[in-house]
C-alpha positions, 0 to 999 in steps of 0.5 A, a space after each residue: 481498523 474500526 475504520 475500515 471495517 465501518 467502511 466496507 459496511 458500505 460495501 464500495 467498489 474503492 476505499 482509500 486509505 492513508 497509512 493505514 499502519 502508521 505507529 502500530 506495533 509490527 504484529 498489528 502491522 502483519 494483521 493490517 496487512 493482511 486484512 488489505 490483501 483480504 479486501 483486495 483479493 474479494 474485488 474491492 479496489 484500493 488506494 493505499 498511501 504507505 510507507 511501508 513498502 513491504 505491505 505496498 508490495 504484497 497487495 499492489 498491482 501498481 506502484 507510484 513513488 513520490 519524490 518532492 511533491 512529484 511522481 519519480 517512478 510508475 510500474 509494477 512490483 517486479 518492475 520496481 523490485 528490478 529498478 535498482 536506481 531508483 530504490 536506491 534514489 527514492 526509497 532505501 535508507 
């Protein structure tokens, strides 16, 4: 979190992050992700690598799924939310 708040010192146009909440307990989690939605809704373009796909859905307006090295999916979160294959395929346990 220090992090990225060091990062919008900077006030820039993108930031990229990459698993912005990997090992943190699930209300640090909320708080992460509800800070992105946050930047996000102020203007700021986000590259987000995550695997929470909950948190992923919440502040994107695209998806890109990566599977073996490779892109397997493109699209919006309503269109990825209705591609039941390759939920199923990619992303579900």
């Amino acid at each position: 979190m220090l992090t990225m708040c060091r990062t919008l010192m900077g006030d820039p146009d993108l930031i990229m992050i990459d698993e912005p909440t990997e090992g943190l307990a699930p209300k640090i989690v909320e708080q992460v992700g509800e800070l992105l939605s946050e930047i996000a809704r102020r203007g700021v373009s986000i590259l987000l690598v995550e695997q929470k796909l909950a948190i992923a859905l919440k502040i994107s307006h695209r998806l890109y799924v990566m599977g073996h090295g490779h892109m397997v999916y493109e699209g919006t979160p309503d269109e990825l939310k209705a591609n039941e294959k390759i939920r199923k395929e990619w992303l579900e346990v």
